[in-house]
C-alpha positions in Angstrom: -9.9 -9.5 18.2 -6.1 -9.9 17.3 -3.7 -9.8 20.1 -2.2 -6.3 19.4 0.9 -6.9 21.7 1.9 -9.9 19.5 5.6 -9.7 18.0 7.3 -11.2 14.9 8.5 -14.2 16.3 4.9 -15.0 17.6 4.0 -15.0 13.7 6.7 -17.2 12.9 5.9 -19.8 15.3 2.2 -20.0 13.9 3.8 -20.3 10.3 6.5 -22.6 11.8 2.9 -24.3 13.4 1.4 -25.3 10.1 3.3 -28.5 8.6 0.7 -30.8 8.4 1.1 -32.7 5.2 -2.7 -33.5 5.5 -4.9 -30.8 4.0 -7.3 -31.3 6.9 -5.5 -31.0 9.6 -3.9 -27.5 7.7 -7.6 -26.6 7.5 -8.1 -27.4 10.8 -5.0 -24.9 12.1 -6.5 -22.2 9.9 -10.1 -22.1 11.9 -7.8 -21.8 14.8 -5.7 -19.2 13.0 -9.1 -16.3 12.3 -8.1 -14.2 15.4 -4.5 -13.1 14.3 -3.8 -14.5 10.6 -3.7 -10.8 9.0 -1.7 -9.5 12.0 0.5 -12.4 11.5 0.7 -12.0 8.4 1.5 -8.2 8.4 4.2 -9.0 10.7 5.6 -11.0 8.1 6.0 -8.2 5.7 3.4 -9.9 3.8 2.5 -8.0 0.1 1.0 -10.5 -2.1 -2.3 -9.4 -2.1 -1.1 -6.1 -2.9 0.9 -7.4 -5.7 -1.7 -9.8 -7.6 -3.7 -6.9 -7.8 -1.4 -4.1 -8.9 -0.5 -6.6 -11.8 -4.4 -7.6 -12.7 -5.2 -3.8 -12.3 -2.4 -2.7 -15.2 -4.0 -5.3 -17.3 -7.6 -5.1 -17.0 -9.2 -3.4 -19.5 -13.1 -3.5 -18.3 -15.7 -2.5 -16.1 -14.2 -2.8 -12.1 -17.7 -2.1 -11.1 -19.5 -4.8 -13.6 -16.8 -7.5 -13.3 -17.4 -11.2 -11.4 -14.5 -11.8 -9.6 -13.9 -15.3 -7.9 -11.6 -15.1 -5.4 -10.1 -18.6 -4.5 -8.6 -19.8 -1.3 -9.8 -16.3 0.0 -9.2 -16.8 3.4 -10.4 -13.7 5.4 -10.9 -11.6 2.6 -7.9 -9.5 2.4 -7.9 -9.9 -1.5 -11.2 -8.4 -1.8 -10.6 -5.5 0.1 -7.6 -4.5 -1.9 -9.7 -4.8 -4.8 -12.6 -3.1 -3.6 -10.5 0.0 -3.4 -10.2 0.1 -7.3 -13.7 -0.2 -7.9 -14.5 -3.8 -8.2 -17.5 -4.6 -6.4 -18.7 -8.3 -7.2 -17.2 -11.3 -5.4 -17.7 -14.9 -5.2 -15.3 -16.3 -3.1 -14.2 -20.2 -1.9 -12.3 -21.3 0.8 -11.5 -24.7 2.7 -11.7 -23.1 6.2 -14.9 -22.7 7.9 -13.6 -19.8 10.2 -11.9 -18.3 7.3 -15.1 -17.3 5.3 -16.6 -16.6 8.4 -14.2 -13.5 8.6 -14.8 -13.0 4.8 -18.3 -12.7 5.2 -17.7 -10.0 8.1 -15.9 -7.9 5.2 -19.2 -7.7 4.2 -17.7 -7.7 0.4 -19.0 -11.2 -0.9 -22.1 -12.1 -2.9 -21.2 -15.5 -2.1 -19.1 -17.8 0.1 -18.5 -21.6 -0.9 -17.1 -24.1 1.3 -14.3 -26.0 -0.5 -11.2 -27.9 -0.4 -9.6 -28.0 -3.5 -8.0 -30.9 -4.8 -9.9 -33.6 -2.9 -13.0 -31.4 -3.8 -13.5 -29.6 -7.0 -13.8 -25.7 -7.2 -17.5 -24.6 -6.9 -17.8 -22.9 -9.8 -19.6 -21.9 -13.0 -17.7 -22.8 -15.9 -16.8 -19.3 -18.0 -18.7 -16.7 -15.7 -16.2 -15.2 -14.1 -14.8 -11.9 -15.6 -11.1 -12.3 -13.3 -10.6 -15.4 -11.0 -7.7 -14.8 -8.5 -5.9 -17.2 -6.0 -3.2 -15.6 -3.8 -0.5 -17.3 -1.4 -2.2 -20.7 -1.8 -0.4 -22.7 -4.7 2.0 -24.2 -2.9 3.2 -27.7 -1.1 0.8 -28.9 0.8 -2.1 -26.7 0.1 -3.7 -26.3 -3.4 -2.6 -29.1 -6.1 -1.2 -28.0 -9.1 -4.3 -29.8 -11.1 -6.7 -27.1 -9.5 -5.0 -24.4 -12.2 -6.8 -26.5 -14.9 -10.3 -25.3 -12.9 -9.3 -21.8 -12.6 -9.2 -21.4 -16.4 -12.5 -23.7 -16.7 -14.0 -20.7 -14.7 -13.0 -17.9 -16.3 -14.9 -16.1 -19.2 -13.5 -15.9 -22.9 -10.9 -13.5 -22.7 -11.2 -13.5 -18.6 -8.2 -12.6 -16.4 -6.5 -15.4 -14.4 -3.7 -14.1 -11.4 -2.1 -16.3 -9.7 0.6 -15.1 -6.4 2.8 -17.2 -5.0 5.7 -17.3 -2.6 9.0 -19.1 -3.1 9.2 -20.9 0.3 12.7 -22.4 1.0 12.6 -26.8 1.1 12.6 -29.3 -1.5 8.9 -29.9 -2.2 8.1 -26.2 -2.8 10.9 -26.0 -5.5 9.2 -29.5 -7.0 5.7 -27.6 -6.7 7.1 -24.6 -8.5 8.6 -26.9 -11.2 5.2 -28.6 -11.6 3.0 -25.5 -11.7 5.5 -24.1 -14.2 5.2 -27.0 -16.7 1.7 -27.2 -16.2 1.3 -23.2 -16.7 3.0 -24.0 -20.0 1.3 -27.1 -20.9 -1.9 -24.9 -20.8 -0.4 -22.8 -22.8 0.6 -24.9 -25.5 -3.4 -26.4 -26.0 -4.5 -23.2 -26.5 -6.3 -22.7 -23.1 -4.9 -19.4 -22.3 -2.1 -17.2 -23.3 0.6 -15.2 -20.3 -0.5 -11.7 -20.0 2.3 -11.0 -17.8 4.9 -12.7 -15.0 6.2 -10.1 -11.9 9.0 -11.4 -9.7 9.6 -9.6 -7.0 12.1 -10.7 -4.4 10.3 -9.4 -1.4 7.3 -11.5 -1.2 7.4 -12.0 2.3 9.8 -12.3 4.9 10.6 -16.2 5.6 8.3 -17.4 8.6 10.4 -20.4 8.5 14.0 -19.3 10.1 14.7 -19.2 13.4 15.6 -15.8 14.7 18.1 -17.2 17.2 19.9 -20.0 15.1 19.5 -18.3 11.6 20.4 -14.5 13.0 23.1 -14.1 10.7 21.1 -15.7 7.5 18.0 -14.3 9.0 20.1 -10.6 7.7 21.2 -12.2 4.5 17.7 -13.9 3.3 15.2 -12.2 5.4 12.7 -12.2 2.1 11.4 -15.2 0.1 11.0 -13.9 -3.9 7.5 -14.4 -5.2 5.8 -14.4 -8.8 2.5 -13.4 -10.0 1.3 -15.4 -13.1 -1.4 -13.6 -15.4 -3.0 -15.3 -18.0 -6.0 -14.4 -20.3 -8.0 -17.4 -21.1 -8.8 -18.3 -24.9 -11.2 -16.8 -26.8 -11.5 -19.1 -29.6 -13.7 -22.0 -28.7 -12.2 -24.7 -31.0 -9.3 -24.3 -28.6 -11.0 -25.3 -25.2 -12.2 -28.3 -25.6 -10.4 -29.5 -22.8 -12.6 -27.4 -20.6 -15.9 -29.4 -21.3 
């Protein structure tokens, strides 16, 4: 049960907490994390599950209720439920944290829950099933390689929704990351995998976990919110421009 007395700065210091360069030991502080990662994160000012979905929503043109959504790096399920509110009602979703899906499965939401951690592991996934696949909050430094954006389109249907949130967190290799992911976005692009529904920049993301309150209070004013983006892409249609994806 999350600690309902718990304050801002308690959130930063479990942000501040994961550093780990190692994608285990992140997974490891994210089964320790279960109890008070959506209170934490709500502390934060936290919207991008909100706003991934408010920009698939405006673009998707089917069935809520038919669709297969695969919801990657799902963590306790918040994405889901934001979904489920605007009728979509089938979810696969994959996670590297143990403890994570365990509070996914709780939800009660998800057909199915996949143990995973992307990039030493590929995604467990059908190849063109999935009606929208999703990923929210975890392309950055550190966390999901850019090469896993190649396996999101692999699992998306012909003319399947792709939305991908991220935050632009302050430091040198989450501006490298960004610049990565953007040329590899385009790259995509470019071999006809997929064509850019939409982009959405917002600059209130989140506010920044990562300044200290007491030696940052004046900047802490000035740049309390990191900006974000939301990336939607439709994946190709046309067969004779995927071959890539076999």
């Amino acid at each position: 049960m999350a600690d309902s007395c718990r304050t801002a700065d308690d959130a930063r210091v479990a942000f501040q907490s994961c550093k780990s360069p190692d994608p285990e030991h992140r997974v490891q502080f994210y089964d320790t994390w279960t109890e008070n990662y959506e209170k934490d994160h709500s502390l934060m000012s936290y919207r991008a599950p909100y706003l991934a979905v408010d920009a698939l929503s405006e673009n998707f043109s089917g069935s809520p209720g038919e669709a297969l959504v695969l919801d990657v790096a799902c963590g306790s399920g918040w994405v889901a439920k934001v979904m489920v509110e605007l009728g979509f009602r089938h979810f696969v979703g994959v996670d590297g944290s143990n403890g994570m899906l365990e509070l996914a499965a709780k939800t009660g939401l998800y057909q199915d829950l996949r143990l995973a951690l992307l990039g030493p592991q590929p995604l467990p996934a059908q190849t063109g099933v999935f009606d929208v696949v999703i990923i929210v909050g975890a392309l950055d430094a550190g966390f999901v390689p850019v090469s896993v954006v190649r396996e999101l389109c692999r699992a998306a249907k012909p003319g399947g929704l792709v939305c991908m949130a991220r935050g632009d967190h302050t430091g040198g290799p989450a501006q490298r990351y960004k610049q990565d992911l953007e040329r590899e976005l385009q790259l995509m692009q470019e071999e006809g995998l997929w064509s850019l529904v939409g982009l959405k920049q917002t600059d209130r993301y989140m506010e920044n976990p990562h300044l200290n309150p007491e030696r940052d209070r004046k900047q802490l004013q000035e740049e309390r919110f990191i900006s974000g983006t939301v990336y939607l892409y439709e994946k190709s249609i046309d067969p004779s421009k995927s071959t890539n994806q076999k």
